[in-house]
Structure formats: structure tokens, C-alpha cells
PDB file of N, CA, C and O in Angstrom:
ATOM      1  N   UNK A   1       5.028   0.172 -15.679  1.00  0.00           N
ATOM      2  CA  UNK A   1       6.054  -0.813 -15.414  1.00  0.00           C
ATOM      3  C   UNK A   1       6.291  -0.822 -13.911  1.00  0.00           C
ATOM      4  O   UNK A   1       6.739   0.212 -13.415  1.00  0.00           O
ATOM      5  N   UNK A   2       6.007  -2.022 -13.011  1.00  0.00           N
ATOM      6  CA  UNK A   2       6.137  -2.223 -11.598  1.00  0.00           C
ATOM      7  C   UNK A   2       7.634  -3.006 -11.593  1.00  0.00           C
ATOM      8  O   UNK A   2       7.781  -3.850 -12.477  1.00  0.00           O
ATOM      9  N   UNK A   3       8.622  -2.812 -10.768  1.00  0.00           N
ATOM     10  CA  UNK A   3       9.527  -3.648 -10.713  1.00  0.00           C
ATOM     11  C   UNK A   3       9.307  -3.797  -9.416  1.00  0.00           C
ATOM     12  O   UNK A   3       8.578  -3.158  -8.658  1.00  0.00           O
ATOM     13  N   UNK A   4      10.471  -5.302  -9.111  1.00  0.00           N
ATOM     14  CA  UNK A   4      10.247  -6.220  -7.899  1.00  0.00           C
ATOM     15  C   UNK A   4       8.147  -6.507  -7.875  1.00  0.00           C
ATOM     16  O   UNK A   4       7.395  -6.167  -6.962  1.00  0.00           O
ATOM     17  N   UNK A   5       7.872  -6.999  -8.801  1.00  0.00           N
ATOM     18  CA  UNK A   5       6.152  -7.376  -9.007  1.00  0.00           C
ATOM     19  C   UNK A   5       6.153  -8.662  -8.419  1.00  0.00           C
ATOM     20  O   UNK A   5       5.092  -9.034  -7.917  1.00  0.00           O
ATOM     21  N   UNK A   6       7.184  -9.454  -8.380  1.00  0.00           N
ATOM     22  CA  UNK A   6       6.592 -10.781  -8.025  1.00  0.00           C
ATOM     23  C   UNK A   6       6.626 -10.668  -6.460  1.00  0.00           C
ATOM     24  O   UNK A   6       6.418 -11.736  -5.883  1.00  0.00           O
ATOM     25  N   UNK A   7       6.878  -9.442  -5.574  1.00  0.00           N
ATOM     26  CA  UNK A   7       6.412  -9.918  -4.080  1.00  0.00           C
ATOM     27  C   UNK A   7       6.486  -8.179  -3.485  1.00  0.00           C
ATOM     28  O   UNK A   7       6.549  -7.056  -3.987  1.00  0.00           O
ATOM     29  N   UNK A   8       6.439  -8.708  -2.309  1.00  0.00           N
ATOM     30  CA  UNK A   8       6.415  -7.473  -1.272  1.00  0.00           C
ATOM     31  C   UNK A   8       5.336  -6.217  -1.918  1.00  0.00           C
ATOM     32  O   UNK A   8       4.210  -6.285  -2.411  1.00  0.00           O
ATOM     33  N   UNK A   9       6.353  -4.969  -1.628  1.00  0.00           N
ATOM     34  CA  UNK A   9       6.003  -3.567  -1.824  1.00  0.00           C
ATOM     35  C   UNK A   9       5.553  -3.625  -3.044  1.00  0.00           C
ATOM     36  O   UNK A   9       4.409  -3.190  -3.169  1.00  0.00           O
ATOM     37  N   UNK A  10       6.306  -4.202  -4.452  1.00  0.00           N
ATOM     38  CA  UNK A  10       6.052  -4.514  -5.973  1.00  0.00           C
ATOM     39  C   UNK A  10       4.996  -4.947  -6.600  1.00  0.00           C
ATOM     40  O   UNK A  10       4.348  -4.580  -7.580  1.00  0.00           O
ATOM     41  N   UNK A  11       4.934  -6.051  -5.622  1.00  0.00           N
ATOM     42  CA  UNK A  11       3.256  -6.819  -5.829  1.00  0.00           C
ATOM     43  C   UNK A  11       2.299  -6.364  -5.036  1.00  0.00           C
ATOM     44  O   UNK A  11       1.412  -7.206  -4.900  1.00  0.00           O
ATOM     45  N   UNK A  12       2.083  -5.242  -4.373  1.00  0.00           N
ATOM     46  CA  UNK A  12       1.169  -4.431  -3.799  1.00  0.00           C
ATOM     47  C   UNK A  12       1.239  -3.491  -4.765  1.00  0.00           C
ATOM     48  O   UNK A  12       0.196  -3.639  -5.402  1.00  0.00           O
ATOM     49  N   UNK A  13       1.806  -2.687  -5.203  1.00  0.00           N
ATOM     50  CA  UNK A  13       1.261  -1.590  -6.114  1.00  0.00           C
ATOM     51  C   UNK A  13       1.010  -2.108  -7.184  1.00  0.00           C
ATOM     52  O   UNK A  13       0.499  -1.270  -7.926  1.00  0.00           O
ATOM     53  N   UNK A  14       1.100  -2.987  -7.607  1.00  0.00           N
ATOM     54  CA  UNK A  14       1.048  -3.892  -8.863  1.00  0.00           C
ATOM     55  C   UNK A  14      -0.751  -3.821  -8.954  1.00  0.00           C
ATOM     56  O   UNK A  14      -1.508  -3.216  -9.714  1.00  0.00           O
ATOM     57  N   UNK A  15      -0.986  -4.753  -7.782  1.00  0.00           N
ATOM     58  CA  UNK A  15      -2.273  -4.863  -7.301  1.00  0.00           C
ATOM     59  C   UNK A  15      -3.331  -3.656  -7.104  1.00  0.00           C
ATOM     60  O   UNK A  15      -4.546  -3.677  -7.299  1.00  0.00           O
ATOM     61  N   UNK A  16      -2.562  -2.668  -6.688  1.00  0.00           N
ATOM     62  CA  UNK A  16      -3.554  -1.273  -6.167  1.00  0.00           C
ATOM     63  C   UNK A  16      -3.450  -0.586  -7.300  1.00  0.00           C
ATOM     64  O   UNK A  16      -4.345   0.220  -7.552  1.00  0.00           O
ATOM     65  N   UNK A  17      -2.654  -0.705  -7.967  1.00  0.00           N
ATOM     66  CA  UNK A  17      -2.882   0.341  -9.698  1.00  0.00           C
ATOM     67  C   UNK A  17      -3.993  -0.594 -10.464  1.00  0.00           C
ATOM     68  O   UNK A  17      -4.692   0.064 -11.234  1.00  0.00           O
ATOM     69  N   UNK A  18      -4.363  -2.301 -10.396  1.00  0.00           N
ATOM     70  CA  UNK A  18      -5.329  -2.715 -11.129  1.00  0.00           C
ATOM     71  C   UNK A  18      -6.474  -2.238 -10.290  1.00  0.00           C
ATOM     72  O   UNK A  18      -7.397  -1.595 -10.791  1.00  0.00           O
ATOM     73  N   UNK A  19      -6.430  -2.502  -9.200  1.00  0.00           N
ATOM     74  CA  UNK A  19      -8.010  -2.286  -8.231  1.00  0.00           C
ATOM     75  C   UNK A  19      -8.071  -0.844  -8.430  1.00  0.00           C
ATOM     76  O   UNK A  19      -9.170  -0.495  -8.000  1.00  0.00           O
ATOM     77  N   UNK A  20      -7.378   0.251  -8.907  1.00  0.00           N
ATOM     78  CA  UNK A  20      -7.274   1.648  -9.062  1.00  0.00           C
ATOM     79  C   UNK A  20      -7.774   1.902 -10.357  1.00  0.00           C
ATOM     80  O   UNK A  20      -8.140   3.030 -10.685  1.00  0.00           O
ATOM     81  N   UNK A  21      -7.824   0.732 -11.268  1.00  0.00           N
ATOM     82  CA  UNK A  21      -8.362   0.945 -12.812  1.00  0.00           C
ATOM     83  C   UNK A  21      -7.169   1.507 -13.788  1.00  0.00           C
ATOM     84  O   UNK A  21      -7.349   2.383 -14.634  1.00  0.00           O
ATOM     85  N   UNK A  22      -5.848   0.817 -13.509  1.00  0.00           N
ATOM     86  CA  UNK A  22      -4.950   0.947 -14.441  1.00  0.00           C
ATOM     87  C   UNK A  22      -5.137  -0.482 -15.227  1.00  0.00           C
ATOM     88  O   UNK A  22      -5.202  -1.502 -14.540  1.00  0.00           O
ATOM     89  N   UNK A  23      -5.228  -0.576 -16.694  1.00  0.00           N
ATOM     90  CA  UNK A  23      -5.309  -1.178 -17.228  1.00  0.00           C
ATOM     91  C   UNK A  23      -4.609  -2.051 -18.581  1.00  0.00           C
ATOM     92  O   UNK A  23      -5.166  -2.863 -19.320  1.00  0.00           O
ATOM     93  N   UNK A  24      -3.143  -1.543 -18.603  1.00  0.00           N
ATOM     94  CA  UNK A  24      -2.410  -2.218 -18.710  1.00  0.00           C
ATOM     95  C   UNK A  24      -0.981  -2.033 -17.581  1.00  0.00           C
ATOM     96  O   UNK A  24      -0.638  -0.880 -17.318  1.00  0.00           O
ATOM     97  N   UNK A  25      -0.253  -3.131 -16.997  1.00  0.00           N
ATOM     98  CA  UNK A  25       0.554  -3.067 -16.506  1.00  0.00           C
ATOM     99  C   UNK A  25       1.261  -3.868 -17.237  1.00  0.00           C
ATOM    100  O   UNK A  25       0.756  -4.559 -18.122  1.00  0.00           O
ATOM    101  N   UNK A  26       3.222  -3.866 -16.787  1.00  0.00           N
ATOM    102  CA  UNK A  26       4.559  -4.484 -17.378  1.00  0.00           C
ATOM    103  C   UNK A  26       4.872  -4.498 -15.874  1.00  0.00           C
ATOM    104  O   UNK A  26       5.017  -3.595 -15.051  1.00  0.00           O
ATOM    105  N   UNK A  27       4.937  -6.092 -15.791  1.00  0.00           N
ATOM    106  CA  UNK A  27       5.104  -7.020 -14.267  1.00  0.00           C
ATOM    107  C   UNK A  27       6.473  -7.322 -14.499  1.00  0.00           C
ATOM    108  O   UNK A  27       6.697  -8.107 -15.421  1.00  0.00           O
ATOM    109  N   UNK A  28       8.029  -6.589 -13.469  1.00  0.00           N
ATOM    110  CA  UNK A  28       8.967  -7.060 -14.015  1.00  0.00           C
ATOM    111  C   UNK A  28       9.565  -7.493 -12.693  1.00  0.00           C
ATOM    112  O   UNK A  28       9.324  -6.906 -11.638  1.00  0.00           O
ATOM    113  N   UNK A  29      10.266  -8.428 -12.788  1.00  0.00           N
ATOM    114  CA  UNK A  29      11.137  -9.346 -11.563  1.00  0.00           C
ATOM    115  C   UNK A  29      11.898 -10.129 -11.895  1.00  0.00           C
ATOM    116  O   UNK A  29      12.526  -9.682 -12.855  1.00  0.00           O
ATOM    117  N   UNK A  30      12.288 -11.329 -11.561  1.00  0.00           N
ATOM    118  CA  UNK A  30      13.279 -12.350 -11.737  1.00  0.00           C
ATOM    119  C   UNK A  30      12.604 -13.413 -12.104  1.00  0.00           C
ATOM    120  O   UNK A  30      12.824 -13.962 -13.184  1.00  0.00           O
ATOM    121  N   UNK A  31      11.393 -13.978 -10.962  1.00  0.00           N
ATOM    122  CA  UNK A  31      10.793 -14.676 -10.702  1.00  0.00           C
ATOM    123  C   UNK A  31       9.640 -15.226 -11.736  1.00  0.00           C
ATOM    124  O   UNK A  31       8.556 -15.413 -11.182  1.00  0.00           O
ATOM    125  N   UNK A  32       9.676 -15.470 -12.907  1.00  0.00           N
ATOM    126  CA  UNK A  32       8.641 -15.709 -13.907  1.00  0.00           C
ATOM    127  C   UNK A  32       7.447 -16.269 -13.056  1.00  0.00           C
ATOM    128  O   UNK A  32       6.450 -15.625 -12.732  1.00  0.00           O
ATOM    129  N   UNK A  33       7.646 -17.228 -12.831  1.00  0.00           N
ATOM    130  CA  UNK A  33       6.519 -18.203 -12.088  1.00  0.00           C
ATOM    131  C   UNK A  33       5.681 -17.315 -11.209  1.00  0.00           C
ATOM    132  O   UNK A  33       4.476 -17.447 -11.425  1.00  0.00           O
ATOM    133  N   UNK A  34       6.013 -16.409 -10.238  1.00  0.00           N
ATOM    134  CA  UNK A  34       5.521 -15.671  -8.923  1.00  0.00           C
ATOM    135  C   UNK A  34       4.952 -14.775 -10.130  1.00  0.00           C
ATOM    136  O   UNK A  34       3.732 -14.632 -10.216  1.00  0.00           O
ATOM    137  N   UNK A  35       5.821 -14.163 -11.076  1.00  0.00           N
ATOM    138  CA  UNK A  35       5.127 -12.532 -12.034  1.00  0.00           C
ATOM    139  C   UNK A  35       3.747 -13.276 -12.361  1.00  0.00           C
ATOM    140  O   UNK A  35       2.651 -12.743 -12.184  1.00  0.00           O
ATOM    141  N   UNK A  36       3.949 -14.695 -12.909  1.00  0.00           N
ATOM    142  CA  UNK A  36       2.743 -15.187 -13.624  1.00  0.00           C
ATOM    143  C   UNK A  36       1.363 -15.002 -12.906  1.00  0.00           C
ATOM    144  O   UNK A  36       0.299 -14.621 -13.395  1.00  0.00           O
ATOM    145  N   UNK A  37       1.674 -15.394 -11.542  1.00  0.00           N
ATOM    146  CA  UNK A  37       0.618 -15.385 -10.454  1.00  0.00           C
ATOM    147  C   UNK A  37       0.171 -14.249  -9.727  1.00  0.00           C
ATOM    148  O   UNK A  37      -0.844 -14.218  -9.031  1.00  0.00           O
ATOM    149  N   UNK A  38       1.012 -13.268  -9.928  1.00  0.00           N
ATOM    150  CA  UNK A  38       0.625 -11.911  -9.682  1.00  0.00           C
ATOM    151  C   UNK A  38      -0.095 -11.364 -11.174  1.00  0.00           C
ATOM    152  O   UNK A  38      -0.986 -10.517 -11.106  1.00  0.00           O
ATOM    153  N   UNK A  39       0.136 -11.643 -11.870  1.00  0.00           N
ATOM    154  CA  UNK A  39      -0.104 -11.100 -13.347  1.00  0.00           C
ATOM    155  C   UNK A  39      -2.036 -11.735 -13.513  1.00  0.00           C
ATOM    156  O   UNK A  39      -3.039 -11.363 -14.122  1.00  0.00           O
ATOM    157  N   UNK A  40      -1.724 -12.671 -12.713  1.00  0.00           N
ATOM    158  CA  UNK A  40      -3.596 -13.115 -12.718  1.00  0.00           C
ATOM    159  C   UNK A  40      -4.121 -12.811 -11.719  1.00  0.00           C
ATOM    160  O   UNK A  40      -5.350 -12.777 -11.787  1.00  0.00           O
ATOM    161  N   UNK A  41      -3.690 -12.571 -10.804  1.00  0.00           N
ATOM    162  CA  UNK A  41      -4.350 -11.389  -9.403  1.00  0.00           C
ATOM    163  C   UNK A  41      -4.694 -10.448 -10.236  1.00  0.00           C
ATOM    164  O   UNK A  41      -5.903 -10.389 -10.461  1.00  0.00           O
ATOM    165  N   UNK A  42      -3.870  -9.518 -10.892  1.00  0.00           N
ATOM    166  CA  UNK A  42      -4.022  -8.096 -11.438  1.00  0.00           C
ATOM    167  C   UNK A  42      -5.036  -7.872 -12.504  1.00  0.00           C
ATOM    168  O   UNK A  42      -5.646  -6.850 -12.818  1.00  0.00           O
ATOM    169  N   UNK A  43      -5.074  -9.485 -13.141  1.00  0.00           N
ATOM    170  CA  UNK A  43      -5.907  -9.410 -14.368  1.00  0.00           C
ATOM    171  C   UNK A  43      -7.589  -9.270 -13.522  1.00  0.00           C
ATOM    172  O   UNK A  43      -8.575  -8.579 -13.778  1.00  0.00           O
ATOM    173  N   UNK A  44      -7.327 -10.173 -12.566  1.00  0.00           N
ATOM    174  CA  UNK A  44      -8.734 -10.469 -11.558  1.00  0.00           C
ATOM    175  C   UNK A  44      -8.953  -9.271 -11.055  1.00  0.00           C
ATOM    176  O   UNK A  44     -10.092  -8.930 -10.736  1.00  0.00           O
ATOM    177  N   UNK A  45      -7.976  -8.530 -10.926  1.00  0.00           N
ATOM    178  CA  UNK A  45      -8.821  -7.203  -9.876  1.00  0.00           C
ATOM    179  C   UNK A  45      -8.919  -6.160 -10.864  1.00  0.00           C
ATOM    180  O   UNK A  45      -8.964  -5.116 -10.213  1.00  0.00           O
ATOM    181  N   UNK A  46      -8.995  -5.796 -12.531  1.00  0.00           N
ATOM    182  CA  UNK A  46      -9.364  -5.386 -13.257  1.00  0.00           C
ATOM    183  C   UNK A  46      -8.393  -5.005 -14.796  1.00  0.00           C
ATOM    184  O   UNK A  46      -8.810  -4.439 -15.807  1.00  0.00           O
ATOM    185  N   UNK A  47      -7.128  -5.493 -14.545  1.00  0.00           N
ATOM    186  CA  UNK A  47      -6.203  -4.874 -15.121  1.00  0.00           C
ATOM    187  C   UNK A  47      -6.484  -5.466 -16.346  1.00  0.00           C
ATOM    188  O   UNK A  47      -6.426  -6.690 -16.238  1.00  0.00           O
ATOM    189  N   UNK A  48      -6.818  -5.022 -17.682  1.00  0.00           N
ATOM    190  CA  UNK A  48      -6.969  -5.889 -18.792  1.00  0.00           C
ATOM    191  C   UNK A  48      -5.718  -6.475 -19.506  1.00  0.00           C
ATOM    192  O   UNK A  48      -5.798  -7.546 -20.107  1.00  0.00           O
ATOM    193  N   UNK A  49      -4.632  -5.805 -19.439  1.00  0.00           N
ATOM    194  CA  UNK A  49      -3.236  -6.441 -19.686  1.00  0.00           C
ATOM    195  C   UNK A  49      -2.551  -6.918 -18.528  1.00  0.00           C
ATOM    196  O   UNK A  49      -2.892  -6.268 -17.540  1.00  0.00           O
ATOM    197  N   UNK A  50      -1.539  -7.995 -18.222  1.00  0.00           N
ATOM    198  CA  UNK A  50      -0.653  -7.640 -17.216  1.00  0.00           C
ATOM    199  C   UNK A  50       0.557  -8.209 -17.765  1.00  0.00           C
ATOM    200  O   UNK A  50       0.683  -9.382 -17.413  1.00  0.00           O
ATOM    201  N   UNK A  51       1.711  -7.689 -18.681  1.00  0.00           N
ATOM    202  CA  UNK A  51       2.531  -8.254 -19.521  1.00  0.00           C
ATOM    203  C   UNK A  51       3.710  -9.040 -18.401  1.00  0.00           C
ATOM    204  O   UNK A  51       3.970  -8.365 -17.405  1.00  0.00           O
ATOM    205  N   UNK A  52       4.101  -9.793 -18.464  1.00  0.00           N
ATOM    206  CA  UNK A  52       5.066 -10.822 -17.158  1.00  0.00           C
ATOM    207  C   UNK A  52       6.835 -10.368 -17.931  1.00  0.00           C
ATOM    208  O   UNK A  52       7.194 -10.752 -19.044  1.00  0.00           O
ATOM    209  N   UNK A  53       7.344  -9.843 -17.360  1.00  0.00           N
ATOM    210  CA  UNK A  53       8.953  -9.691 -17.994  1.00  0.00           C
ATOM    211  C   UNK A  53      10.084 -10.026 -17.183  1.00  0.00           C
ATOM    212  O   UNK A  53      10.609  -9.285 -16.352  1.00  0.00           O
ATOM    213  N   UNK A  54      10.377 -11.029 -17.437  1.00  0.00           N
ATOM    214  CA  UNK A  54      11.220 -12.077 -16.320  1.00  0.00           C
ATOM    215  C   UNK A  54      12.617 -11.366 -16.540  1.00  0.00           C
ATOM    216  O   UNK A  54      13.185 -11.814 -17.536  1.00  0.00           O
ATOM    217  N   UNK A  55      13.344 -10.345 -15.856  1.00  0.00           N
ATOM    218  CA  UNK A  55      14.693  -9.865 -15.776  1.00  0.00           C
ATOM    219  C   UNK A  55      15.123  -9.427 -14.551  1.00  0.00           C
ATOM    220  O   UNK A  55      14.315  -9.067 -13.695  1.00  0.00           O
ATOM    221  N   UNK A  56      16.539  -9.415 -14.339  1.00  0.00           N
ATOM    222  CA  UNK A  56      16.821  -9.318 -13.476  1.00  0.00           C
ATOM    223  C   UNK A  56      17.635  -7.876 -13.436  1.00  0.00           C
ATOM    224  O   UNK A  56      18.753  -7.739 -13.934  1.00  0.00           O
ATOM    225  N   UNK A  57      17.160  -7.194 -13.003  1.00  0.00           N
ATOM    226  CA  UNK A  57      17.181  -5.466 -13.301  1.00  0.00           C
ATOM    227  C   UNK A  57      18.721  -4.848 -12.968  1.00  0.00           C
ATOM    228  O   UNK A  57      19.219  -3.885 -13.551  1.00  0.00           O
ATOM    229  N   UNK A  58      19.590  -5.937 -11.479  1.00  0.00           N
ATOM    230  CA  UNK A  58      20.814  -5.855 -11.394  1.00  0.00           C
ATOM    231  C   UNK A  58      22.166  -5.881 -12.474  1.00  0.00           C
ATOM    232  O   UNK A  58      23.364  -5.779 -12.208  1.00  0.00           O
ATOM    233  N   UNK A  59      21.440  -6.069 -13.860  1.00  0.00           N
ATOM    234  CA  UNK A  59      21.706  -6.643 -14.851  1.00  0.00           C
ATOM    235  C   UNK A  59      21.579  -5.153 -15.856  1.00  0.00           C
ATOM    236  O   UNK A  59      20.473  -4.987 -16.370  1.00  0.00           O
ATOM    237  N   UNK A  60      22.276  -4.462 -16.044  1.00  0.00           N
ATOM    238  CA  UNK A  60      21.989  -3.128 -17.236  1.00  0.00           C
ATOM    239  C   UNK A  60      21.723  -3.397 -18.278  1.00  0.00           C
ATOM    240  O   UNK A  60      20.915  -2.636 -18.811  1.00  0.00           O
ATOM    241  N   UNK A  61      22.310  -4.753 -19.229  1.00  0.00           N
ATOM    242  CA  UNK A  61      21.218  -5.018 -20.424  1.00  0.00           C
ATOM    243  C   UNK A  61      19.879  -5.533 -19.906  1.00  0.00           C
ATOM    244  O   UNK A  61      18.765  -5.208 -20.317  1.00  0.00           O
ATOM    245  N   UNK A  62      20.140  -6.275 -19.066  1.00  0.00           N
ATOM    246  CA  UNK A  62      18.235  -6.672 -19.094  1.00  0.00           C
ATOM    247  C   UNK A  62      17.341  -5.523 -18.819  1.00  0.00           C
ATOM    248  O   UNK A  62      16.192  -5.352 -19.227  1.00  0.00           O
ATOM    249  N   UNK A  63      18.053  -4.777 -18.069  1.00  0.00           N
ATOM    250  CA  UNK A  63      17.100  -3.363 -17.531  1.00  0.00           C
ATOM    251  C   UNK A  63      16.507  -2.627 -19.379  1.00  0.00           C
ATOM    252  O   UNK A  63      15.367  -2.216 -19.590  1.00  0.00           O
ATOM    253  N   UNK A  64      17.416  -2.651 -20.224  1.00  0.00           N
ATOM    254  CA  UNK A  64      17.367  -2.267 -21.304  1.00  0.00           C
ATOM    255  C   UNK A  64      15.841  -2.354 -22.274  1.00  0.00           C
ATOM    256  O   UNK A  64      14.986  -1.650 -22.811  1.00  0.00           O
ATOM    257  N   UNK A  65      16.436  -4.418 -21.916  1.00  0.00           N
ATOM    258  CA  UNK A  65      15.609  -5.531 -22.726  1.00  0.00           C
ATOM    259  C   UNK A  65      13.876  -5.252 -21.738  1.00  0.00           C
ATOM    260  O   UNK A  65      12.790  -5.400 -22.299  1.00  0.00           O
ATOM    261  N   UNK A  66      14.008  -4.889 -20.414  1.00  0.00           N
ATOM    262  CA  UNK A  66      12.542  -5.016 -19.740  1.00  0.00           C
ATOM    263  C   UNK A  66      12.088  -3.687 -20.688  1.00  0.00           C
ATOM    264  O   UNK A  66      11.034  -3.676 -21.324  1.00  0.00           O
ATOM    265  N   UNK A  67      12.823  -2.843 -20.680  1.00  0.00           N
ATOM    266  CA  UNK A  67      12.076  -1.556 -21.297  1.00  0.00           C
ATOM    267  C   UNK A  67      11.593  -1.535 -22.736  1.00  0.00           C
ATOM    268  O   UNK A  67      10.493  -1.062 -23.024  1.00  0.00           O
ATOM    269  N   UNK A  68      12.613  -2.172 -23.850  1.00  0.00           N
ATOM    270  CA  UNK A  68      12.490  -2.893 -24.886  1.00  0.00           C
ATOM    271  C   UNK A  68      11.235  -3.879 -25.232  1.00  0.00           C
ATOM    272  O   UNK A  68      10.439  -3.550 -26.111  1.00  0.00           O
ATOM    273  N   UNK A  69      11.102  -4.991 -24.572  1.00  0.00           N
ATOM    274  CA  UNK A  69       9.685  -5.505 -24.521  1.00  0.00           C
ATOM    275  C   UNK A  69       8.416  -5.032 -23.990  1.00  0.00           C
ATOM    276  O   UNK A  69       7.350  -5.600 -24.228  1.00  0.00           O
ATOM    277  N   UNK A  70       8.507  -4.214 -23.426  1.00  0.00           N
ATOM    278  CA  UNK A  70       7.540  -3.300 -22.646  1.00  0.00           C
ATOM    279  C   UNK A  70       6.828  -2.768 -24.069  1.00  0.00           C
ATOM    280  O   UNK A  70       5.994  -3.271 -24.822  1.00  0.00           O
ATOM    281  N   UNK A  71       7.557  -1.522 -24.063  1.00  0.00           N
ATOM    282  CA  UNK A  71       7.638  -0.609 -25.600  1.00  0.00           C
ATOM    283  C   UNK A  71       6.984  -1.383 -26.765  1.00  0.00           C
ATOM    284  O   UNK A  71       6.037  -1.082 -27.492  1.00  0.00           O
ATOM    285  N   UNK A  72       8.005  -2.784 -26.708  1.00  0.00           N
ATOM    286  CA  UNK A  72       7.402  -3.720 -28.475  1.00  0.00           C
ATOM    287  C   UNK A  72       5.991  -4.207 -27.681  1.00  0.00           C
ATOM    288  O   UNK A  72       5.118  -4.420 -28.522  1.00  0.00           O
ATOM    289  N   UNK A  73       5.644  -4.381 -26.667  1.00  0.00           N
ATOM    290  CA  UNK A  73       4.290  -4.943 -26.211  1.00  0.00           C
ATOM    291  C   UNK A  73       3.089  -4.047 -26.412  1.00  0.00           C
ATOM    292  O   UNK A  73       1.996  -4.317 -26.909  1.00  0.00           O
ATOM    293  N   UNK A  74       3.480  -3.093 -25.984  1.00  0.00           N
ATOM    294  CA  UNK A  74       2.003  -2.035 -25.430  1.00  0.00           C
ATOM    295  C   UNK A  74       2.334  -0.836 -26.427  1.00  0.00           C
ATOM    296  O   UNK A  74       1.485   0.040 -26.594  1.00  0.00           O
ATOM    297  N   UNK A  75       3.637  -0.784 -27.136  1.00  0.00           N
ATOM    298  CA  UNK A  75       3.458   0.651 -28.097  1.00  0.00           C
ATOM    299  C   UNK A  75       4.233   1.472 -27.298  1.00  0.00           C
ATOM    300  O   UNK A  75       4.430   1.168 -26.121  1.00  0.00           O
ATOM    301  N   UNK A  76       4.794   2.683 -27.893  1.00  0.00           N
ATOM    302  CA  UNK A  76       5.264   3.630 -27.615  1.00  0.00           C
ATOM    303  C   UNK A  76       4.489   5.020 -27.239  1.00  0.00           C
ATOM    304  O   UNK A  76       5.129   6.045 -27.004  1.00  0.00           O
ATOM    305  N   UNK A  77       3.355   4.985 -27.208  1.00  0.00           N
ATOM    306  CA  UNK A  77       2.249   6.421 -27.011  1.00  0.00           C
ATOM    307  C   UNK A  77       1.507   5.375 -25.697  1.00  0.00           C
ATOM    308  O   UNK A  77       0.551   5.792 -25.042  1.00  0.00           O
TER     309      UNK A  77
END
């Protein structure tokens, strides 16, 4: 799980964990549209998942709900 993914520092490690051969990532930010476009960079530089989770983390339920869909996405192990 990368937070702040849709730019800066976020969307650089986002990027260097796929080119690193991590292969599923949980892309979380505000920004759906920007996660989307980082989420196909990541897929392009090897990542076979890149799940997009549009929340805004300032937010303690959404912080909840990013972890929540994460979990129901990719499993718990």
C-alpha cells in the first residue's frame, strides 16, 4: 500500500517497487484520475496488479475503508 501515489515522493516509490518486481501494489490518494495513470505506469514497468483506492487519508474512516478494500482485494496472507 503506497499512499500520496498519485504524485511526488508516492508516485516514485510506487514506480520503483514495480521496476523492483513488486507485483501487486494498493495505489492510495485522493486523486482517482492521476492513481489511474500511475496505476498504468506501474502496470508497464512490471507490476501485475496496481489496485487504484481513491481516499482521502485526512479522513480516519476512509483510512479504515483504504485498508478494508485493500484486504477484500488482494486477501489477507
Amino acid at each position: 500500500m503506497v499512499t500520496g501515489a498519485s504524485g511526488g515522493i508516492g508516485e516514485g516509490i510506487a514506480l520503483s517497487l514495480a521496476r523492483r518486481g513488486c507485483k501487486r501494489l494498493a495505489l492510495v490518494a485522493r486523486r482517482r484520475e492521476r492513481l489511474e495513470e500511475v496505476a498504468e505506469r506501474c502496470r508497464a514497468e512490471g507490476a501485475e496488479e496496481a489496485l487504484v483506492v481513491a481516499k482521502d487519508l485526512s479522513v480516519d474512516a476512509q483510512c479504515a475503508e483504504a485498508v478494508e478494500e485493500t484486504v477484500k482485494h488482494f486477501g489477507s496472507e
